[in-house]
C-alpha positions as CSV (number, residue, x, y, z in Angstrom):
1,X,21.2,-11.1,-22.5
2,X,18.6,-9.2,-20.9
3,X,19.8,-6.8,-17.9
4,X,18.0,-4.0,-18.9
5,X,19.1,-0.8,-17.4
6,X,19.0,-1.7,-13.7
7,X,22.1,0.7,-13.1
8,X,19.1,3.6,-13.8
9,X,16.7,2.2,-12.3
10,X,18.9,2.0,-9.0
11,X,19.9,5.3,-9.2
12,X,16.3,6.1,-9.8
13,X,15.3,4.6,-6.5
14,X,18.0,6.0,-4.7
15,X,17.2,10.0,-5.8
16,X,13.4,9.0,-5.2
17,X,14.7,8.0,-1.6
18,X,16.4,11.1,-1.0
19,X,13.4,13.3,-2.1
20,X,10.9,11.0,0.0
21,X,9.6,8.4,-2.3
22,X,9.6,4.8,-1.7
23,X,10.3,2.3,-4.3
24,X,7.6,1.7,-6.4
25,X,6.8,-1.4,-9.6
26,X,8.6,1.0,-11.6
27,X,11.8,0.7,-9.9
28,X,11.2,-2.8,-9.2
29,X,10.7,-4.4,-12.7
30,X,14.4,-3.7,-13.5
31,X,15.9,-4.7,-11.0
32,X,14.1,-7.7,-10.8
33,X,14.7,-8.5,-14.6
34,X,18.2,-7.4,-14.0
35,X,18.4,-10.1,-11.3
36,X,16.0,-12.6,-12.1
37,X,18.5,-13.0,-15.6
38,X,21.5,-13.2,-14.3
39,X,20.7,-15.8,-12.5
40,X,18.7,-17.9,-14.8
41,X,22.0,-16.9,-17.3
42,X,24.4,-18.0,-14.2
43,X,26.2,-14.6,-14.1
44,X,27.3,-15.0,-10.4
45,X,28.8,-11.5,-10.0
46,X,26.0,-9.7,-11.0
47,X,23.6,-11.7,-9.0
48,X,25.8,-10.5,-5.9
49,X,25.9,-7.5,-6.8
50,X,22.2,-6.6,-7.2
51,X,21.4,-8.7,-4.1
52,X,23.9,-6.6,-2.1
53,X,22.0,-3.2,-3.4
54,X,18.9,-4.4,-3.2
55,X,19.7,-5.9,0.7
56,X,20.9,-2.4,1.4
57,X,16.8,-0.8,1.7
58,X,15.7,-0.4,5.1
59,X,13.0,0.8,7.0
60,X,10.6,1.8,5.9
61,X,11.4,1.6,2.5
62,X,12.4,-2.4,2.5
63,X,8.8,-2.6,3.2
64,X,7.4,-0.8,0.3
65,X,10.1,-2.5,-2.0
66,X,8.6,-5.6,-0.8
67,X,5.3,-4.2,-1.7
68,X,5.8,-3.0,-5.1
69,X,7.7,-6.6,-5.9
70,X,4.7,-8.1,-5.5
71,X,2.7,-5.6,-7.5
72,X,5.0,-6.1,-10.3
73,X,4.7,-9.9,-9.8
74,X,0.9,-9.8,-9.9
75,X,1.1,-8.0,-13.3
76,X,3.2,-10.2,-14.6
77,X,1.8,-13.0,-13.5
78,X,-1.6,-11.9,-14.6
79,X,-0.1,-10.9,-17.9
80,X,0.8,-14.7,-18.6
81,X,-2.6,-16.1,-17.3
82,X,-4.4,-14.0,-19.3
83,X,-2.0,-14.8,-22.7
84,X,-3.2,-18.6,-22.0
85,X,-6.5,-18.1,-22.9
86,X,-8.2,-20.7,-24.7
87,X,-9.7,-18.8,-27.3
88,X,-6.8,-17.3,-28.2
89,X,-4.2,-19.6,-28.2
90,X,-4.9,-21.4,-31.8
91,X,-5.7,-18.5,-33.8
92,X,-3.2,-18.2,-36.5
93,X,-1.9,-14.9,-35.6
94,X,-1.5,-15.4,-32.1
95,X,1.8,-13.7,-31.1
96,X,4.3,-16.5,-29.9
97,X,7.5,-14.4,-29.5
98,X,5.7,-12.4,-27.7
99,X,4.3,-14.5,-24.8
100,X,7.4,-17.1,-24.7
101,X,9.2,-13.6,-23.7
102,X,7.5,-12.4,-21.2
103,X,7.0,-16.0,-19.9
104,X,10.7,-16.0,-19.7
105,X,10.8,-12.5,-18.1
106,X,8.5,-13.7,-15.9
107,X,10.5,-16.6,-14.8
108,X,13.4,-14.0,-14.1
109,X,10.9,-11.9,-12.1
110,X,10.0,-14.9,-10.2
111,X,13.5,-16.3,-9.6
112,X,14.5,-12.7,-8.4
113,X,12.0,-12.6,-6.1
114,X,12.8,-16.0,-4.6
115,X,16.5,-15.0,-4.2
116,X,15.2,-11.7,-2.1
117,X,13.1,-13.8,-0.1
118,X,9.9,-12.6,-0.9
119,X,7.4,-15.1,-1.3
120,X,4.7,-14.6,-4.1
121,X,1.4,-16.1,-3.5
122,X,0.8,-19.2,-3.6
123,X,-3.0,-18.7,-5.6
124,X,-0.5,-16.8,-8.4
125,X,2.2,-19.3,-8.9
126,X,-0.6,-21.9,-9.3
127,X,-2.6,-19.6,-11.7
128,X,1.0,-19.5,-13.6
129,X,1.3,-23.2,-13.5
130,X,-2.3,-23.6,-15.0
131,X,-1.5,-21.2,-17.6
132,X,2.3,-23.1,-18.9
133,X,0.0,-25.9,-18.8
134,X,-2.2,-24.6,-21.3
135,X,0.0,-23.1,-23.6
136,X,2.1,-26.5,-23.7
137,X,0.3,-28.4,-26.4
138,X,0.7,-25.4,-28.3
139,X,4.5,-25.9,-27.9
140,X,5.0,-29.0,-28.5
141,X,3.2,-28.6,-31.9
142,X,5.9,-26.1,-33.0
């Protein structure tokens, strides 16, 4: 069970609100795990609950959450693009735990996003799909 500590991270965001700073990828890689999980693990409460929180940022600062989802989603997409490279993915000590985690964090990421109704591009998600496609000989292998 992965929630991570989203409870910190949304107290984080809230004291960095009161002193005048927006969200930032920091605060939103929690959060998004945090949400992105519970829904993949069908933990309805939760799921509510961090939508609520997160549904509670306005102006300006929904804005700039918006913003630093997307940066966070660009990293981790790019993270999983680059783990499908070619010339790495039969070498004997390539690090499979490793890349079928964040994969699946990524998925969370993704699925939070989608739930918040913010869109990531569509040139990423393809990128993504190029890369699952990739790694999947390699899987099926195993």
């Amino acid at each position: 069970m992965k929630h991570h500590d989203w409870k910190q991270a949304w107290n984080d965001l809230e004291q960095g609100i009161k002193k005048g700073r927006g969200p930032d990828r920091w605060h939103a890689r929690p959060l998004l795990l945090a949400l992105g999980h519970a829904l993949l693990e069908g933990q309805e409460a939760l799921a509510q609950e961090l939508e609520h929180k997160l549904g509670t940022l306005r102006p300006p600062h929904d804005g700039i959450w918006k913003q630093a989802v997307l940066e966070e989603l660009n990293l981790a997409c790019t993270e999983h693009v680059r783990s499908a490279d070619p010339r790495y993915l039969s070498r004997p000590d390539y690090d499979w735990g490793y890349t079928l985690a964040a994969r699946e964090d990524l998925e969370a990421r993704l699925r939070a996003a989608e739930a918040l109704e913010i869109e990531a591009p569509q040139a990423l998600l393809e990128q993504v799909l190029q890369a699952d496609a990739r790694i999947a000989p390699f899987l099926k292998r195993g």
